[in-house]
N, C-alpha and C positions, 0 to 999 in steps of 0.2 A: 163789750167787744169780746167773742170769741176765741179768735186769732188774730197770732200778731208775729211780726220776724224773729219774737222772741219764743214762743213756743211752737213752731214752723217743724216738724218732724221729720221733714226730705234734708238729705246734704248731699248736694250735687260736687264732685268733686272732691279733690285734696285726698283721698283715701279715707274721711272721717264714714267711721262706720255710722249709719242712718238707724233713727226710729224705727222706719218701717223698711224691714228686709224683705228681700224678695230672693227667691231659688238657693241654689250653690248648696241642697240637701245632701248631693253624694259625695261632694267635699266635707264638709262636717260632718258627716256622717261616717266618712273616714280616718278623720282625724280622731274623733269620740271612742270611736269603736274598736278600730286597730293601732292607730301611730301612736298615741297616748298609752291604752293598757300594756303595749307588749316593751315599749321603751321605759315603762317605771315597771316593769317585770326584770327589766337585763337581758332583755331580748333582741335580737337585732332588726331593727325597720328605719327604713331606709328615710333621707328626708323629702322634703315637699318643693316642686316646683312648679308655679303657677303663672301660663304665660297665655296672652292675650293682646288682641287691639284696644289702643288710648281707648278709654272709657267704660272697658268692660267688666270695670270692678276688683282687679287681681288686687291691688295694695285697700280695699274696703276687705277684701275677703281674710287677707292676711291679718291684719287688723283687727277682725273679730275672733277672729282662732286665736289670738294673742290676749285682748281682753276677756276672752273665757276663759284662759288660763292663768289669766293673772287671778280674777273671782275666786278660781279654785287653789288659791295659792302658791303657782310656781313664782318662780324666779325668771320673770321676764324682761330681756335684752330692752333698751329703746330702739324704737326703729331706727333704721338705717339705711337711708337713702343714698346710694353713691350716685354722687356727680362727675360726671370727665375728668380724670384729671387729680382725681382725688386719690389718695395712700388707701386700699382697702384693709390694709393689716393696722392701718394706724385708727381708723375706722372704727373697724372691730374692737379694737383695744379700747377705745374711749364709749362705745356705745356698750360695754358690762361692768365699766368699773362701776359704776353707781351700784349694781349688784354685788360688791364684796361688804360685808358685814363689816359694821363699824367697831371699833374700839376694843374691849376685850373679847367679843365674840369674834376675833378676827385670828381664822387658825395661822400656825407657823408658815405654814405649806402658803397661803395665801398671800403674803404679808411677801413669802422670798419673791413670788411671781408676780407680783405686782412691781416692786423693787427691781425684779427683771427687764418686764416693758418698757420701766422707764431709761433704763441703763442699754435698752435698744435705740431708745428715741420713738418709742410706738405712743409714749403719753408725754410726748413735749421734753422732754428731756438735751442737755447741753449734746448728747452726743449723736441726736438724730439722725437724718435719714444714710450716712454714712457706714453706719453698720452693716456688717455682711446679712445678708437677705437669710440666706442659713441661721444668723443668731436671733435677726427679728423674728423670724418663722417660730422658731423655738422656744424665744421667752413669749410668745401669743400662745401656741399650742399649751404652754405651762399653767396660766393662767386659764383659760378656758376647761385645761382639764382640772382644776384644783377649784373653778365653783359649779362644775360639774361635778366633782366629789361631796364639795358643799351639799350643793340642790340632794343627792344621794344619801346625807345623814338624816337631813330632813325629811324623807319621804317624797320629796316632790321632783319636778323637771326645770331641766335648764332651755328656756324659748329663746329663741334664736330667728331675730328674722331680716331679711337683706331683700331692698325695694330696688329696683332700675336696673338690676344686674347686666343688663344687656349694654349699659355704659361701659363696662371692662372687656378688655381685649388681651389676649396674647401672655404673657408672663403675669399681671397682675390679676389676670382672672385665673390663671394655672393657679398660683399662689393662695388666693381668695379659696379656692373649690377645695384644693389639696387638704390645708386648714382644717375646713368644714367636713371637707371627706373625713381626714383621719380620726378628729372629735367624735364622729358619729362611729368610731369600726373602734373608738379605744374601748379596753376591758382592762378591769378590774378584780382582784381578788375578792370572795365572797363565800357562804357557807350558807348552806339547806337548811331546811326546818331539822333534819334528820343527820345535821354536823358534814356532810358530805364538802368537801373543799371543791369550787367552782370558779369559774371564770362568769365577770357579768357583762354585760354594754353599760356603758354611762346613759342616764337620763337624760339624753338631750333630744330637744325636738328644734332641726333644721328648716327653716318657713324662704324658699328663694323665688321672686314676682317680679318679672318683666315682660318685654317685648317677645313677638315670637321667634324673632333671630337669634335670641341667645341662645335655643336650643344648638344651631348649628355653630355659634360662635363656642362654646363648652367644646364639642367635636372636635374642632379646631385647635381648642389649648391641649390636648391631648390628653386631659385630664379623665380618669375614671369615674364620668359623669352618671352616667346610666348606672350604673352597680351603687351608687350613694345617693341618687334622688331620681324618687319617681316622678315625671312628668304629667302634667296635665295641662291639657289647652282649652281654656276658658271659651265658653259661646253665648249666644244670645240668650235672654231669656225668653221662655216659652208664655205665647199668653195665658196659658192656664196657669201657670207660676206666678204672674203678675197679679190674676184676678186672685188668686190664693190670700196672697199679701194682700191684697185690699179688702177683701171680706174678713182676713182674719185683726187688721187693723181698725177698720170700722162700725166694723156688724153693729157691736153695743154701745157704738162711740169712740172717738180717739179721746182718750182723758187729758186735758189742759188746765191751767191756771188761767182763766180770762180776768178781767177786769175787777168780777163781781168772786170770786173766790173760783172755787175747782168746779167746772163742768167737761163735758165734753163737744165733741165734731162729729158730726154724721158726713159720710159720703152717700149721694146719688147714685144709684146704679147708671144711670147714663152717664156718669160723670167719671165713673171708673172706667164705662167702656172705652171711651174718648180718652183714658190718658193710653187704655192698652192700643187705642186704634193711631194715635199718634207716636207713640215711642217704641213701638214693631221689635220689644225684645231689648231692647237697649239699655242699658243700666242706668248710665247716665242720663240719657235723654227721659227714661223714668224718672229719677232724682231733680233732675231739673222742671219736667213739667210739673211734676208733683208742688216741687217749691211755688211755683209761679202761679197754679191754680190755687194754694192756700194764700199767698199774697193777694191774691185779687181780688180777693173782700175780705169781710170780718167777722161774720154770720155764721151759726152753728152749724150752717151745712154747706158743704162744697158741691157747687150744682154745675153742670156741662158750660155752664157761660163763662162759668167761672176757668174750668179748664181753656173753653175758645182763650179768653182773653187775656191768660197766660202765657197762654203759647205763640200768641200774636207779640206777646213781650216780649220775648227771648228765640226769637225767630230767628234772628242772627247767628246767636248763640250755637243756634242748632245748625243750619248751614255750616259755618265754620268748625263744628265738632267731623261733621258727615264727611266737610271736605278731606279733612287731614287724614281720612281713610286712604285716599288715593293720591295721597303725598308723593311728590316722587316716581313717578311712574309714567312710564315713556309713553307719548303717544297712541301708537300701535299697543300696547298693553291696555289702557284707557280705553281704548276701540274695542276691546277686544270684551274688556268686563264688560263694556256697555251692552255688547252684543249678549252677552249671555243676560243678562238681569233684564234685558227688553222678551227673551226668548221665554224668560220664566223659571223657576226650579227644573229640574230633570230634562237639562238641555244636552243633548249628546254634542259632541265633538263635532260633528259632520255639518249640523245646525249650527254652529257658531262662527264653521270657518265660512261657509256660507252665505251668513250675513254680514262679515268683512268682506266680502269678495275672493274669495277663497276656493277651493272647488275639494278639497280633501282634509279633513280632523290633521292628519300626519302635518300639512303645511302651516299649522300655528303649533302641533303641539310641545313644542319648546316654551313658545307662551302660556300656554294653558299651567304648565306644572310648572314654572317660574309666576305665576297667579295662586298657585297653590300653594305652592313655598310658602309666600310671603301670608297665607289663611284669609287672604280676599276669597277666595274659591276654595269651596270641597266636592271632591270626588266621586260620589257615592255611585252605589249597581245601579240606580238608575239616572245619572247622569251628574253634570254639574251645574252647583247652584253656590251662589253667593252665600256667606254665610252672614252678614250682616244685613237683615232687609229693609232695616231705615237706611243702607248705603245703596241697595235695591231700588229699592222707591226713590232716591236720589238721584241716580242714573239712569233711568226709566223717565225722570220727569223732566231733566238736561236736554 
């Protein structure tokens, strides 16, 4: 036996970064090239936010800019997911302590702001959440800047990454952002190869992935969002991005541990086309078929049957993924997508209102940009299109 759930190289889900990656090159390639060199320079760059619809990878993306840094030695946070309802400074607080060095490697400066937090109630302490918000801020900000100093002796960065952010609203996202803002704008005394006395940035690299409404729910707290994190909106993958990773995962074989000691998995070219002609760009629904078609037998090669009769497995799955795209959404909006995703990419305004029954672009265009808002629909010069096409092909086939 080849294959088995045990050496299955897809992870559909949960943020666990997958064997076989696909796209998200000009994000890493960002992060490699500029957030990295110029933050362990003392430089100022700004942090990372990464937002997107259920399934399109932002917390697998984050995840692996987090595990390449840990490989290269920084000092990396655990993730941190907030949930509704959760303390995000008490959060933060418990998601770096495991980062403060144990025993006598544990400097003075560390040791008082840790001693801090707790005397806030940010690590469980008798005087918890009653503390003035002013002193919790303070003894967190203490702490973060003091193993950010740390990471700074060493040579290396302090990762920092925060999942769901779009859970936080109003005072505890102000709070949240402020934090993180200030961490990323603190400076530091420091000197030139050539004794010159200078100001530096701390070595922190800011990682924040959610929903696409955080961007406006930020706006909202009035926070200095924009000036401290650059934004990116995550999109489909491109088929040629898909076929990339397949060829680049298969070509000589995917190497596995089967039964008989270490061989490998061959994929079918027909078999790759069928996962790109079924998962239209979709991360997850990649992750997912992938899993399903290497389940589906146990033989060295993954053949087109094998993709059919995965995806007849997880059929539901899929549905249910595609629906939650258009969670929530009024009627008349429902109609409205539908109409464009029947009309096809590069559908003008005029064509849309039209096949609602409409006679003018102007009489839905509230709708249209209340569609876009929410990144069901983009814009482009030559019209609009749905930006998800397995949600496409969804609506199209309803």
């Amino acid at each position: 036996m080849h294959r088995s759930v045990l050496n299955n190289p897809f992870a559909p889900g949960s943020g666990a970064v997958p064997d076989v990656w696909v796209g998200r090159d000009d994000e890493l390639a960002d992060v490699e090239a500029r957030l990295v060199p110029r933050r362990l320079a003392g430089l100022f760059e700004r942090g990372r936010t990464y937002l997107g619809d259920p399934g399109l990878g932002k917390s697998v993306l984050v995840n692996r800019i987090a595990d390449d840094r840990g490989r290269a030695g920084d000092l990396v946070a655990a993730p941190l997911r907030l949930a509704r309802g959760r303390d995000p400074l008490a959060a933060l607080a418990a998601a770096v302590l495991p980062l403060v060095p144990s025993g006598e490697r544990v400097a003075s400066r560390i040791s008082r702001a840790v001693d801090r937090v707790r005397d806030v109630g940010l690590l469980g302490a008798s005087v918890g959440v009653s503390a003035p918000a002013e002193d919790r801020y303070t003894g967190l900000a203490e702490l973060l800047g003091s193993l950010a100093a740390h990471a700074k002796s060493l040579g290396r960065l302090l990762v920092i990454r925060v999942d769901e952010v779009q859970n936080l609203a109003g005072d505890e996202l102000s709070q949240l952002l402020t934090v993180l803002g200030d961490l990323l704008e603190a400076r530091v005394p420091a000197s030139t190869a050539t004794g010159e006395e200078v100001e530096e940035y701390l070595p922190v690299v800011v990682l924040l992935s959610g929903l696409p409404q955080f961007a406006q729910q930020a706006e909202d707290a009035g926070v200095t969002f924009s000036r401290r994190f650059a934004t990116a909106f995550l999109e489909p993958f491109t088929d040629d991005e898909v076929r990339a990773a397949l060829t680049f995962a298969f070509a000589d074989g995917y190497p596995v541990v089967g039964d008989s000691g270490p061989t490998s998995v061959l994929m079918e070219r027909r078999a790759g086309e069928a996962l790109i002609e079924r998962c239209l760009g979709d991360p997850f629904l990649f992750q997912l078929a992938g899993a399903a078609a290497w389940d589906a037998e146990t033989g060295p090669v993954i053949t087109a049957d094998d993709v059919a009769a995965g995806w007849l497995r997880v059929r539901r799955e899929v549905d249910a993924h595609v629906r939650n795209r258009v969670a929530g959404l009024t009627d008349w909006q429902l109609e409205v997508l539908t109409a464009a995703a029947t009309l096809g990419p590069a559908a003008d305004g005029t064509a849309i209102a039209r096949a609602v029954g409409r006679t003018r672009s102007s009489e839905i265009g509230s709708t249209l940009q209340g569609l876009v808002a929410k990144r069901l629909l983009a814009h482009d010069p030559a019209g609009y299109r749905i930006i998800s096409r397995s949600l496409a092909a969804h609506l199209r086939a309803s």
